[in-house]
Phi, psi and omega in degrees: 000146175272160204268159152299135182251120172279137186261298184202165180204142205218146201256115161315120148319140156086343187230187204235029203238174162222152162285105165251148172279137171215114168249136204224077174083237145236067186287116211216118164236148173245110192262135157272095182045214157295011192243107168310143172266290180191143195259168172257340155318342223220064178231037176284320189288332179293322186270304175273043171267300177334297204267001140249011127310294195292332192286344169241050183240348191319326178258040186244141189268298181239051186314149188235098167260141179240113170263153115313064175111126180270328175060216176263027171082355158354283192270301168322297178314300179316289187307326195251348161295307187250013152285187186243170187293349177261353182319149143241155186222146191205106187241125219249070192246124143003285211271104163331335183306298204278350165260338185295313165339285172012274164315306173285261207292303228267330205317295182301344215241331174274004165062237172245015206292336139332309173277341195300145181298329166312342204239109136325123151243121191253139154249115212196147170289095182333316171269001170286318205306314178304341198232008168259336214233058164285129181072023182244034171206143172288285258205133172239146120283124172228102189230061159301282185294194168262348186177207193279097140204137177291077181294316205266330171222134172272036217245341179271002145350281216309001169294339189220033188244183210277315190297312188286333167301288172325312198296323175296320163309289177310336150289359184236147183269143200324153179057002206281146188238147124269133190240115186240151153277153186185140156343281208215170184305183184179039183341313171333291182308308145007272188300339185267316195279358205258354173279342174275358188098012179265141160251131185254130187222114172272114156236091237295138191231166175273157189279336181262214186236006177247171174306010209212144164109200188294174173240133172267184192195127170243113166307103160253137181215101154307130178274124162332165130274000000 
């Protein structure tokens, strides 16, 4: 078997963890200390936080998605195979490491999805970019974490805690979705967005693309108008 090759490791603002890059032919992971983050095997819950999301912008001419966090480009990929050509995407990733990653080592696996003219990419913190932007996204996307918990800092509470549920709201415009990703259920959370004024609907996804294996789980929550 090839052995995993450390690419690079980069220090989480705000924690006491690193981000490491490990590529194994061309297999690509991202380690939280010992705990995989997110695999390049591994993007069926990830492509569908996008593509179903976007399906309920169909009737937005020129929908404005806020991704949460670049990974491996997942979701970005995803999100710009079923926009139209007036869409925007402005994707929010923390560790400057991880769009450099991007570019580099990561390069094949992110295509020209970089380059598209739809996609802004900032390295900036997801919750300043929301609490700078009222009323300006169709669509929030969040795939920071494993779920509504700050795992990589715990400064991303505040992302999902009541104040920060409120803050998202007033960044997304009437009928506006937010879609968070997570391992597994969290009935708390639940319960916080429909107290923000969210209407929620969860739905359990395959973590791959087949039919088979673990299951994930996405929150969609419409902003009231």
């Amino acid at each position: 078997m090839i052995p995993w090759k450390h690419i690079d490791t980069t220090r989480v603002p705000g924690s006491d963890v690193e981000l490491r890059l490990m590529q194994r032919g061309a297999e690509f992971s991202m380690k939280l200390g010992q705990n995989e983050l997110m695999s390049s095997r591994l993007s069926g819950s990830e492509e569908a936080l996008a593509t179903l999301a976007c399906r309920r912008l169909e009737a937005v001419k020129a929908p404005h998605l806020l991704i949460g966090g670049l990974g491996m480009g997942f979701t970005l990929r995803a999100a710009l195979a079923v926009l139209g050509p007036k869409a925007r995407i402005t994707v929010a990733e923390l560790l400057p490491a991880v769009i450099a990653w991007a570019r580099g080592p990561m390069a094949e696996i992110f295509g020209d999805s970089l380059d598209d003219p739809r996609a802004k990419i900032l390295a900036a913190d997801v919750i300043e970019v929301i609490a700078s932007k009222p009323g300006a996204f169709d669509t929030i996307l969040l795939d920071v974490d494993n779920g509504p918990e700050g795992l990589i800092r715990k400064a991303n509470d505040a992302l999902y805690d009541a104040k920060g549920l409120k803050a998202i709201h007033r960044a997304l415009r009437p009928g506006g979705v937010l879609a968070v990703w997570s391992s597994g259920p969290h009935p708390a959370f639940s319960k916080r967005l429909r107290d923000a004024g969210f209407e929620v609907n969860e739905v359990a996804v395959r973590a791959t693309t087949r039919r088979s294996g673990a299951r994930h789980l996405i929150w969609f929550a419409t902003r009231k108008a």
